[in-house]
N, CA, C and O of each residue as an XYZ file, in Angstrom:
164
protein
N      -4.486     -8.574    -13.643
C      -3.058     -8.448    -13.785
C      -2.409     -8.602    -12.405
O      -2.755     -7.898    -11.457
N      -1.394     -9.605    -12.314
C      -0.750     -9.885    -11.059
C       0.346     -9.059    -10.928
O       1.210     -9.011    -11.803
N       0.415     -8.081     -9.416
C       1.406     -7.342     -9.137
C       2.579     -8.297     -8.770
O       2.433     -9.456     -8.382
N       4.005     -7.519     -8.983
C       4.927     -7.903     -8.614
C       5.029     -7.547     -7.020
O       4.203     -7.121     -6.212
N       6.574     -7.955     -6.915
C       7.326     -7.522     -5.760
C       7.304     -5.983     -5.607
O       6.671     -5.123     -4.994
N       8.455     -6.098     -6.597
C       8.610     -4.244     -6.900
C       7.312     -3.541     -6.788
O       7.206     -2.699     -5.896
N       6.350     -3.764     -7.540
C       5.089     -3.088     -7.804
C       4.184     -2.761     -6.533
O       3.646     -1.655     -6.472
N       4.008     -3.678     -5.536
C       3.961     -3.423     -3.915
C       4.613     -2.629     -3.369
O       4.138     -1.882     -2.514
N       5.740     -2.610     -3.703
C       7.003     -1.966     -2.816
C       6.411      0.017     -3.434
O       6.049      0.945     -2.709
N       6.531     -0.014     -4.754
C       5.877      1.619     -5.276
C       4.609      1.638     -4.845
O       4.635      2.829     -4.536
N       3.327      1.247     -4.518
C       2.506      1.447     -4.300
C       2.602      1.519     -2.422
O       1.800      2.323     -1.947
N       3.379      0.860     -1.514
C       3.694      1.393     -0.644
C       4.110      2.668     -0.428
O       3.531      3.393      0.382
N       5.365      3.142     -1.275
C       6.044      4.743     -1.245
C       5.362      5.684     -1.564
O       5.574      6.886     -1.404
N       4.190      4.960     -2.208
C       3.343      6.025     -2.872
C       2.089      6.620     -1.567
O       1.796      7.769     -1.236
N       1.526      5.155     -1.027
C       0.492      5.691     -0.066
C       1.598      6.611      1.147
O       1.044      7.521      1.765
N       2.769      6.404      1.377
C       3.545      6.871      2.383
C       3.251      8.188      1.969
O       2.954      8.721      3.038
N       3.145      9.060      1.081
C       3.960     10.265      0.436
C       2.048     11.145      0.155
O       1.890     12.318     -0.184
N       0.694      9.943      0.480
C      -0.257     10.598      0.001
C      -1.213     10.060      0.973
O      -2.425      9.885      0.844
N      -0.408      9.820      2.012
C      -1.750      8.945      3.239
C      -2.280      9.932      4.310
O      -2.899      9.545      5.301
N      -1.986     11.293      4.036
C      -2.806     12.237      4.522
C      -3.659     12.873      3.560
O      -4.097     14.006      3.761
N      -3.852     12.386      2.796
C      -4.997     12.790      1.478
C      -5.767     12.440      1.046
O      -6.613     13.037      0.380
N      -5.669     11.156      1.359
C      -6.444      9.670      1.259
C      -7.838      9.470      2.229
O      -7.902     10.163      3.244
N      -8.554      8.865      2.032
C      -9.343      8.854      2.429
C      -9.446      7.349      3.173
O      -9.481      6.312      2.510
N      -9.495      7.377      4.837
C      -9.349      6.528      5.824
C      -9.356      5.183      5.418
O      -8.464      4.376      5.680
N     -10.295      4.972      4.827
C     -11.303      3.551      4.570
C     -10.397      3.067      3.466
O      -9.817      1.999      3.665
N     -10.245      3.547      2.610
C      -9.612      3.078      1.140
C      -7.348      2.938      1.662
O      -6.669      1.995      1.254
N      -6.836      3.943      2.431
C      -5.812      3.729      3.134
C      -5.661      2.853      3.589
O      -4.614      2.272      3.306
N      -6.678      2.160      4.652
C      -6.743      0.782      5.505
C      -6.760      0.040      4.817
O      -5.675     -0.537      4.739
N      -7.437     -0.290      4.234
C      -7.756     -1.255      2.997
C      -6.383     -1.593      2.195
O      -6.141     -2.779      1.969
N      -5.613     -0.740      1.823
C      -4.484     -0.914      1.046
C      -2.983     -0.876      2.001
O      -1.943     -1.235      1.451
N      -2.972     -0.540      3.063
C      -2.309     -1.301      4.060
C      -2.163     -2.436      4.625
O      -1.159     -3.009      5.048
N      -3.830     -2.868      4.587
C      -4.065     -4.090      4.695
C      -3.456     -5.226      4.080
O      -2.926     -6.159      4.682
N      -3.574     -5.078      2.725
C      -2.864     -5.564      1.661
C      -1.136     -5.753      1.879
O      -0.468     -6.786      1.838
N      -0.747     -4.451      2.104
C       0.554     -4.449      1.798
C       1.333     -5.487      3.148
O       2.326     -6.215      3.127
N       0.080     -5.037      4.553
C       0.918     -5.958      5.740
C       0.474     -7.576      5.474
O       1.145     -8.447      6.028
N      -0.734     -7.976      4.567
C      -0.456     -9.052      4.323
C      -0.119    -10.140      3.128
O      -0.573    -11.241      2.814
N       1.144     -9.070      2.510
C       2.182     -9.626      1.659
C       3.177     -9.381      2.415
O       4.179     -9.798      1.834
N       3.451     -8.915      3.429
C       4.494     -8.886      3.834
C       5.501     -7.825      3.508
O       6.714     -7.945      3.681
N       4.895     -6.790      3.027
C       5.573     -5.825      2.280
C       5.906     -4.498      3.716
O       6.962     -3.872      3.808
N       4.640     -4.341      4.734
C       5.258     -3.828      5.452
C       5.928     -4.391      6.836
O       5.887     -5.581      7.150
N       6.503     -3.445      7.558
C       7.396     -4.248      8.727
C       6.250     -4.323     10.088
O       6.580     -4.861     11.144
C-alpha cells in the first residue's frame, strides 16, 4: 500500500511525540525515510 503525502506528514508527528521511546535503530531508519521524501527540513 502506497503512502500518501499527508500519511508521511502523521507518521512524522507521530515519531516527533514518541522518539524518546523508540528504539534508536528503527527511529533512524524512519527518519531516514521521511528526509528522503523530503518530508523533513
Amino acid at each position: 500500500m502506497p503512502l500518501e503525502g499527508d500519511d508521511w506528514e502523521t507518521i512524522r508527528n507521530t515519531l516527533e511525540d514518541v522518539s524518546g521511546e523508540m528504539d534508536i535503530n528503527t527511529l533512524t531508519a524512519l527518519m531516514g525515510e521521511l528526509l528522503s521524501r523530503g518530508i523533513l527540513d
